[in-house]
N, C-alpha and C positions, 0 to 999 in steps of 0.2 A: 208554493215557491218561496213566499217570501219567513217561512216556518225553516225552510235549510239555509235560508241564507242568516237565521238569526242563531241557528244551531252555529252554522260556521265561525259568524259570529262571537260566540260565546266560549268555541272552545281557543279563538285567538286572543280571551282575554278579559271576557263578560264585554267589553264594549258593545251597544246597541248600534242598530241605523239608525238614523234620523238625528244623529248627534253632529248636526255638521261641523260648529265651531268650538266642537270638544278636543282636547289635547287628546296624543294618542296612547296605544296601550305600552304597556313594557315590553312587548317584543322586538328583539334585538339590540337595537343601540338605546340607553337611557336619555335619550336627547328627546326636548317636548316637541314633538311636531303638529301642527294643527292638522286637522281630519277638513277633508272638501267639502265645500259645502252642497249638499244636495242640489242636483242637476236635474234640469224639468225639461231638456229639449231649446230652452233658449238661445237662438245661434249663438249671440254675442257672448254669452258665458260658457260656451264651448271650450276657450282655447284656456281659461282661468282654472276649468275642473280639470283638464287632464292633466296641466302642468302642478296642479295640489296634488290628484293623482300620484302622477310618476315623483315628488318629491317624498307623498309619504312611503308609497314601496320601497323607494331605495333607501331609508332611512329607517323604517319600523317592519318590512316585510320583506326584505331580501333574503331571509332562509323561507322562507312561504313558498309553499308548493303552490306551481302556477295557477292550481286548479281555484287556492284558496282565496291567490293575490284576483284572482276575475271575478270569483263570486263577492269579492268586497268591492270592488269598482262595484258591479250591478246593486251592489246594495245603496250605494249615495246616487244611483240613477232610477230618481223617481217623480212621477208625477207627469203631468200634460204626455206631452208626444213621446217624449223618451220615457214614461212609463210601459207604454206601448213597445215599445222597441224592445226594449228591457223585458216583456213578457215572450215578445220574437225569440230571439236571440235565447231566453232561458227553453225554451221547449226545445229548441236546433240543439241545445247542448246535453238536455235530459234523452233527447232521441238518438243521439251521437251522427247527428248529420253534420254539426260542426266540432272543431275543438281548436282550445287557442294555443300553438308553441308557449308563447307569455302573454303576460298582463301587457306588453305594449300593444301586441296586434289587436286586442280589443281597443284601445286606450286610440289607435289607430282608424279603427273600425268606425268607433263613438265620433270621431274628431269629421270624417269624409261623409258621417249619417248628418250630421245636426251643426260643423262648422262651413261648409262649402267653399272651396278655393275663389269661387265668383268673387263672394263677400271680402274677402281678403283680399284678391285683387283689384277691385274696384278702391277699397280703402289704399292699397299700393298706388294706384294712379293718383290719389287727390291727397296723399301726404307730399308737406314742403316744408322747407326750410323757414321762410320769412323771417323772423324776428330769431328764432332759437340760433344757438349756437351749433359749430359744426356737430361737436360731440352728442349733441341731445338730438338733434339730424338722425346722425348714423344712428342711435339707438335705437329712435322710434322706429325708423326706414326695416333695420334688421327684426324685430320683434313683428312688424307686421310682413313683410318680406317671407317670412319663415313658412307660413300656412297660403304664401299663395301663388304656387306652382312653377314660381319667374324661376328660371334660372339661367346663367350663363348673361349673355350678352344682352338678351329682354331685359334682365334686371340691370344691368349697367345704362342700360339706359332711362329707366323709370328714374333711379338713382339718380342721375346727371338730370331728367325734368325737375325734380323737386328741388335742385339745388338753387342758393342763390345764383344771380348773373355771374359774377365776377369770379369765384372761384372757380366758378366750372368755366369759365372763359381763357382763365388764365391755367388749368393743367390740362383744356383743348389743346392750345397752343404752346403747350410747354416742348422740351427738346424730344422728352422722350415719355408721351403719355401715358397715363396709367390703361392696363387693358382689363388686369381682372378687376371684380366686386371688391375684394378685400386690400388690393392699389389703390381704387378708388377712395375705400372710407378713411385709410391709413395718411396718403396725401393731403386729402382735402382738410383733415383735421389738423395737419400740420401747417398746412397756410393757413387756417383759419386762426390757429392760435398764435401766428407772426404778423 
């Protein structure tokens, strides 16, 4: 397996696996994009490798036939648990039990195997404001928010626990509250910076 995936490899460019923090090849756009860094299955680096992932696709392999863009995901997934997985998943695809539309649906697949929305929502309930500014608030809140399942009104309200007192006291009580997520950050950023 890992002998097609170094041919695929090779005809995208001679670049190898295991080049994590190698610039990438000349295909497509001449803009340098860093390559991911090989992914072992560690949750916490879950959400880091897809988003390297999906920036170098759209920047060095958007004419890439999907089949090519997945076998290069599978090639920077190696090692511990997700070597494992990555042996899965390549037999389901050699046997034609599975097959991916795009490189996201794995990229999808990889993220709900080894990042788990628990983790991400658990970290959603114990992010706060305290000392940071609204703007750096809303960031973090959004960035971890993203991988963990909240949506709608659940998250408006995680949103309003981590907030400090006072703002969120004062657009409770405002004339005409905010109701969605994105009222929310838009407001509070702007009393915070008044």
């Amino acid at each position: 397996m890992q002998v097609q995936i170094q041919a695929l490899l090779a005809a995208q460019g001679g670049a190898g696996a295991g080049t994590g923090g190698a610039m990438g090849s000349n295909m497509g756009s001449h803009v340098e994009v860093a390559k991911p860094a090989i992914f072992n299955g560690e949750t916490g680096k879950v959400g880091g490798f897809v988003t390297a992932c999906r920036l170098y696709l759209k920047m060095k392999m958007r004419e890439a036939m999907v089949e090519e863009q997945v076998f290069w995901v599978l090639s920077h997934v190696q090692e511990g648990t997700a070597d494992i997985w990555k042996e899965n998943v390549m037999e389901e695809l050699e046997a034609g039990e599975m097959e991916y539309e795009t490189a996201e649906e794995l990229l999808t697949a990889l993220k709900k195997e080894f990042g788990g929305e628990e983790e991400e929502a658990v970290k959603l309930r114990r992010v706060e404001q305290g000392g940071k500014i609204m703007e750096e608030y809303v960031q973090e809140f959004k960035r971890i928010a993203r991988g963990s399942g909240y949506k709608g009104r659940p998250l408006v309200e995680e949103f309003k626990r981590g907030m400090n007192g006072g703002i969120r006291r004062k657009l409770i009580e405002a004339e005409n509250p905010p109701t969605s997520i994105e009222q929310w950050y838009r407001r509070a950023m702007a009393l915070d910076r008044n």
